[in-house]
N, C-alpha and C positions, 0 to 999 in steps of 0.2 A: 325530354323537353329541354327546351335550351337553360342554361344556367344565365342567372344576373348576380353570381356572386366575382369578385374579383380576381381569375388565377393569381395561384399563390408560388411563390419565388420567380415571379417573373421580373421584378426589379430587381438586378444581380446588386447593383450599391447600397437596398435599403435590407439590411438586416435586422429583422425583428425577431425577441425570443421571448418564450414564458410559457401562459397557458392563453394560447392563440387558438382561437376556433379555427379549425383549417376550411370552413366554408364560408364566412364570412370575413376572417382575419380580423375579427375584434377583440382586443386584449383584455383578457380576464385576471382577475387576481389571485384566485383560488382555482382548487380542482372542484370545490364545490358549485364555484360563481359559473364556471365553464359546463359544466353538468347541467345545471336548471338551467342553462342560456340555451344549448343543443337541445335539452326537454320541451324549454320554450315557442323557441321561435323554428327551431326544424324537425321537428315530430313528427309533421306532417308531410314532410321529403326524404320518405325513407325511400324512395326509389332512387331518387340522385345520387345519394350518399356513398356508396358503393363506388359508383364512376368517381364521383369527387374526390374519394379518400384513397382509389389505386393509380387517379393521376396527380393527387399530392406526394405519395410516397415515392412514385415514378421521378417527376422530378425534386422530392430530395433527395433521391439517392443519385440522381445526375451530379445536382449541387455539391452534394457531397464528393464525389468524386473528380470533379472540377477543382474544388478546394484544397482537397489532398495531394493533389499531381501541382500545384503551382506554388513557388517559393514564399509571395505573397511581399507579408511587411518585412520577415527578415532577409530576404534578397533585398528587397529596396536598403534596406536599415545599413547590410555590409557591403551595398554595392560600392560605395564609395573607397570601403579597406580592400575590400577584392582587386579594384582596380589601381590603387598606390600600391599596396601589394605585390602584384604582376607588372610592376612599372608602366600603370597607367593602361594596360591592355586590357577588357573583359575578357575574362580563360570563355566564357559560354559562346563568346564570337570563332577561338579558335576550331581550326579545322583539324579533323582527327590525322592522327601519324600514324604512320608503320611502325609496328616497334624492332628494334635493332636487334643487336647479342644481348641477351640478359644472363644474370647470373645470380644462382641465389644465394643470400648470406645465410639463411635458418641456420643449418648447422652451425656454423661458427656463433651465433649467438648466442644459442641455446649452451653452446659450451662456455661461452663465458658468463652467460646469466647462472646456468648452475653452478659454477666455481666459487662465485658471489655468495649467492643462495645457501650453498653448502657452508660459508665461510661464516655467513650472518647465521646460520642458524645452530653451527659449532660453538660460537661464542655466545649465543643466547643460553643454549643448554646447560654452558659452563657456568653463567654465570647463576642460571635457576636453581643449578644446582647447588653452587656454596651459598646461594641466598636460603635453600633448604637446608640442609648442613645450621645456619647462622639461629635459625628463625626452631631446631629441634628440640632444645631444650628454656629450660625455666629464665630468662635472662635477670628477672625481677627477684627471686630469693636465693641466688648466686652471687659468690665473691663476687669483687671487678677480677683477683686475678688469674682465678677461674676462665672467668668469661674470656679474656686475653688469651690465656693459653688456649684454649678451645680456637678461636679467632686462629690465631698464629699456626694451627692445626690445621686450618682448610685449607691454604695458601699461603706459600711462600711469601715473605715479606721482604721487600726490595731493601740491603742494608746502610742505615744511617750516614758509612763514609761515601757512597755511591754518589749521593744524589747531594750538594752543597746548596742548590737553586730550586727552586720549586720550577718544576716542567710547566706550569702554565701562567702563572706571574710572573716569572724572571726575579721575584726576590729571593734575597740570601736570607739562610735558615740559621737564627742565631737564639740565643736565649731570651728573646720575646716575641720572634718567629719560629715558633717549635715545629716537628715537622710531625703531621699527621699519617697513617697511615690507609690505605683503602683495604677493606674487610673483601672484597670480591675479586680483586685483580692485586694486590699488594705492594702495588705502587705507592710512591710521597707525593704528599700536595700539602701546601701551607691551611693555615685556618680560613683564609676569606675563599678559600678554591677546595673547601670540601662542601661534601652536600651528604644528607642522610636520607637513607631510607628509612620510612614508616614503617614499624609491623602490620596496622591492614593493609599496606600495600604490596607487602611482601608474603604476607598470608595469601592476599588476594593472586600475586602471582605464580608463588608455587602449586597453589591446588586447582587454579582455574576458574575460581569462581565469580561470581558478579556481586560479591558483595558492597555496600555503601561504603565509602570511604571518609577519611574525615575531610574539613573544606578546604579547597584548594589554598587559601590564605591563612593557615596555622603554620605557627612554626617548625612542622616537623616538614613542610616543603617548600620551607623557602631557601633559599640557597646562602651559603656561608651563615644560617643561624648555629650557634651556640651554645650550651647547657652550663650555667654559673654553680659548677657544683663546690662543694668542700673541699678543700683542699687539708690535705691533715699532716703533721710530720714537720720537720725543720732541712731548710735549704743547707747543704753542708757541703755540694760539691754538681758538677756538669750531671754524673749520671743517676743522684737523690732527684734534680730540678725533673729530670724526665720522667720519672717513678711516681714524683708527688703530682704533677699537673696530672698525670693521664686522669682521663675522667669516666666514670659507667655508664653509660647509656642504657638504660631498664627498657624503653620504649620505641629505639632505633636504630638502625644499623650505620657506622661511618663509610663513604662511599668517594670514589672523584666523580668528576663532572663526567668522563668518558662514560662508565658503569650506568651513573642513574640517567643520562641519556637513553642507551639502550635500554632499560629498566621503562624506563616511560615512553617510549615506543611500542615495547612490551602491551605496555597496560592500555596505549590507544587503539592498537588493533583489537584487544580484548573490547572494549569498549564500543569501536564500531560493530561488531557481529551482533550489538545487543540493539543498536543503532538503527531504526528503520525511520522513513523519511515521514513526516506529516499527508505528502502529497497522496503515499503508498496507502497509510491506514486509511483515509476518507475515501480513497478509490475500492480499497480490500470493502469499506462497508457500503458502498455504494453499488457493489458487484452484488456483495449478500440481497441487499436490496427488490436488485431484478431479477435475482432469482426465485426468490420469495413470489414476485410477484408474477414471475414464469409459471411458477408453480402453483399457486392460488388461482390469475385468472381464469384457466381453461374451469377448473373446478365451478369457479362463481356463475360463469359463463353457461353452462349446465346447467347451472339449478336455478338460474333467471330464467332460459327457454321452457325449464320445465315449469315454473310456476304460472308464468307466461302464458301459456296453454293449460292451464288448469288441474294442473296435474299434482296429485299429493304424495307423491313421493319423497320431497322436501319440504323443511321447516321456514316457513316464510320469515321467522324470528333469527333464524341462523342465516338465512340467506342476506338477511340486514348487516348484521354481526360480520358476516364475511365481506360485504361491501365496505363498509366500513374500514376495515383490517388491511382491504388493498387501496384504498385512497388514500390510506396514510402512508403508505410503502410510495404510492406517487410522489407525495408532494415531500417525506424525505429523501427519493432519487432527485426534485428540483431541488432543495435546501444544499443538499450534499455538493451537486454538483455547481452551483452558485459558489458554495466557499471553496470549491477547489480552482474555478476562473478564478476569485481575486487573490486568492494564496499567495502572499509575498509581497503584492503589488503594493502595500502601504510600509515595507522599511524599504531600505536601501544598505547595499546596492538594492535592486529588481533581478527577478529571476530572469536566468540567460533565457534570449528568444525561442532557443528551441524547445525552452519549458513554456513561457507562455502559448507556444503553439499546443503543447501537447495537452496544458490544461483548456486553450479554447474548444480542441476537436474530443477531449472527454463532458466538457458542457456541451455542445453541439449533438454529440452522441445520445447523452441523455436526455435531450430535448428531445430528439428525433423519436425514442423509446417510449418518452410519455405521449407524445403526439400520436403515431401509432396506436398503441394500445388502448387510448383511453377512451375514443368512442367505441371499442369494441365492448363495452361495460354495460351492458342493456340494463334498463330501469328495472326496478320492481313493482310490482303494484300494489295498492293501498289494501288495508285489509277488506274494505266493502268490496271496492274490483275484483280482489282474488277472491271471494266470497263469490260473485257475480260469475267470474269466471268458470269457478267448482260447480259451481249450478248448469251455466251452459256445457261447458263437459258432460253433465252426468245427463243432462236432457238428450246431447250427442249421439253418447254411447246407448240411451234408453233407445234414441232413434236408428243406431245405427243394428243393434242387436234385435228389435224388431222388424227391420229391413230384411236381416239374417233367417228370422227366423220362418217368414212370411215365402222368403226364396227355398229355407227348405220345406216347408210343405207344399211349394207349387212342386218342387223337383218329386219329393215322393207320390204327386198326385198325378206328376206325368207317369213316373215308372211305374204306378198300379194301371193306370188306364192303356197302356201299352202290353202290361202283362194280360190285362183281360181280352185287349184287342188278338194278340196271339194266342190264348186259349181258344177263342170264337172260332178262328180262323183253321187250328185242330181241329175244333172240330167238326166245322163247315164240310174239310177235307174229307174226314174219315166217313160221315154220311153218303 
């Protein structure tokens, strides 16, 4: 029969999304309001339903695939840069070229990206390692000049007449510019151009672990802080003054700025490998999701036909239970995929266009999923109906197995009257 409902995505400008009856296109709010509405008013159209719902998926999967091949808003968005860019030419207008002599660089980069690589990761080692060395023993129930000598033990120490200027200030190193040492590299750097390493950061780097650290705004990581310790003893000459100021650090390593740079490069790449994106885990559960509900409805789907048909194989009470269980797996693949469209879209900057594209076509995706599936959810029937049902079944089978039984005794009434017809017939002959 002909249909009077509205083909659906035939207006390519108006896009509509949610829980959309795909035979009528009226917007529902729920999976439940969508449910009792199909129950409702199309119950009685199960024959159309089939054609309806393999020429809406027909053409969504056109739509979709229209959609996906076309640049959309972010071609418009950078056509403007594309063409100041290329001074002013669209590249999509030019016409293809022949290509000429090429030549590959791979190898030579690869040999200078390893040289690098090798180079960064020689000095990272080095440095891991007198940070291990530094971080081995008790720093807190040790001399200070203990601890010094130990220090002075990892690495050679750049000597006092060498260096008159601090390398990174340009000030002169005098007696209220003292000159500090670095514990990793053993270079000079004045007081406002040293920096400390933390012990959990330096725990945290030698062993690898993801332990919490302390907060980025303590003093053990802000740079050129200082420890106001005691000083003991009397000034009496150049090299007392240097004896008396040194100070112990219980709870930190002295570093320059070069050191705890790479130190904290160090600890961001540790950091990002622990780092996964918001967009990642709502998708990662959004994925669980439909698989659950891969896996549930074919099952549901089963013991709706069977109850359907009156058949007691299954528990009309578990069959609810499982209805249930997969409506709520729908309407968390729409929650889920809802907050992954607006993810971002309320700070600023806004996420780059090629993420908004990639969160519209994962809401689009999941729309397309519930839509799909969800009329394939057959109702269940009330406990009187499936009562009603179990009766007409069994009246069925009472009828169908008397049908049975009535055909076998015509069959053994033919094959006796047959056999008797061929005994007659013996014996007709033999007389």
């Amino acid at each position: 029969m002909a249909s009077s409902y509205p083909p659906p995505f035939e207006e390519q400008g108006d896009m509509r999304e949610g829980f959309l009856c795909p035979l009528c296109l009226k917007d529902l709010q729920s999976f439940y309001q969508l449910q009792a509405h199909y129950e409702d008013e199309h119950s009685s159209e199960d024959r159309d339903v089939k054609g309806q719902l393999k020429s809406l998926v027909q053409k969504a999967k056109k739509a979709k695939d229209k959609f996906l091949k076309r640049d959309g808003e972010d071609r418009a968005e950078s056509g403007s840069y594309e063409s100041f860019y290329y001074g002013g030419v669209d590249p999509y207008m030019w016409e293809p070229q022949e290509l000429g002599a090429t030549r590959s660089h791979l190898e030579s980069f690869k040999k200078h990206r390893a040289a690098r690589i090798d180079h960064y990761v020689i000095e990272v080692n080095k440095l891991l390692i007198r940070l291990e060395k530094l971080t081995s023993f008790d720093r807190t129930s040790m001399d200070a000049a203990k601890i010094r000598a130990i220090e002075k033990s990892v690495v050679p120490w750049v000597s006092d007449q060498d260096v008159p200027f601090c390398p990174d200030c340009g000030n002169k190193f005098n007696i209220r510019n003292r000159r500090h040492h670095c514990r990793l590299c053993g270079s000079i750097m004045c007081k406002k151009c040293m920096e400390f390493v933390p012990l959990p950061l330096a725990h945290k780097l030698t062993s690898g672990t993801r332990e919490s650290l302390c907060a980025p705004g303590s003093p053990g990581l802000s740079p050129g802080s200082s420890v106001q310790g005691s000083r003991r003893g009397s000034i009496s000459s150049l090299s007392s003054v240097s004896s008396v100021l040194e100070e112990k650090d219980d709870d930190r390593i002295r570093c320059c700025r070069h050191c705890m740079d790479t130190l904290l490069k160090r600890q961001q790449k540790l950091d990002e490998k622990d780092h996964v994106p918001d967009i990642v885990k709502l998708y990662e559960r959004l994925r669980l999701c439909i698989e659950k509900v891969d896996q549930k409805a074919p099952e549901y789907i089963k013991m709706a036909e069977s109850l359907n048909a009156g058949e007691t194989a299954y528990n009309l009470e578990h069959a609810n239970g499982l209805r249930m269980e997969v409506q709520k797996y729908y309407e968390l693949i729409d929650a889920l995929s809802k907050k992954i469209l607006t993810l971002g879209m309320n700070e600023d900057p806004k996420p780059h266009p090629k993420s908004q594209q990639l969160q519209r076509m994962i809401r689009y995706s999941a729309t397309l999923f519930v839509q799909e599936k969800l009329l394939g959810l057959m109702s269940l029937p009330t406990k009187e109906k499936y009562e009603e049902l179990k009766e007409k079944r069994k009246q069925d089978m009472d009828r169908k197995l008397q049908q049975e039984r009535q055909v076998s005794i015509s069959h053994q009434r033919a094959i006796s009257s047959s056999a008797l017809i061929r005994k007659s017939l013996r014996t007709h002959f033999v007389k």
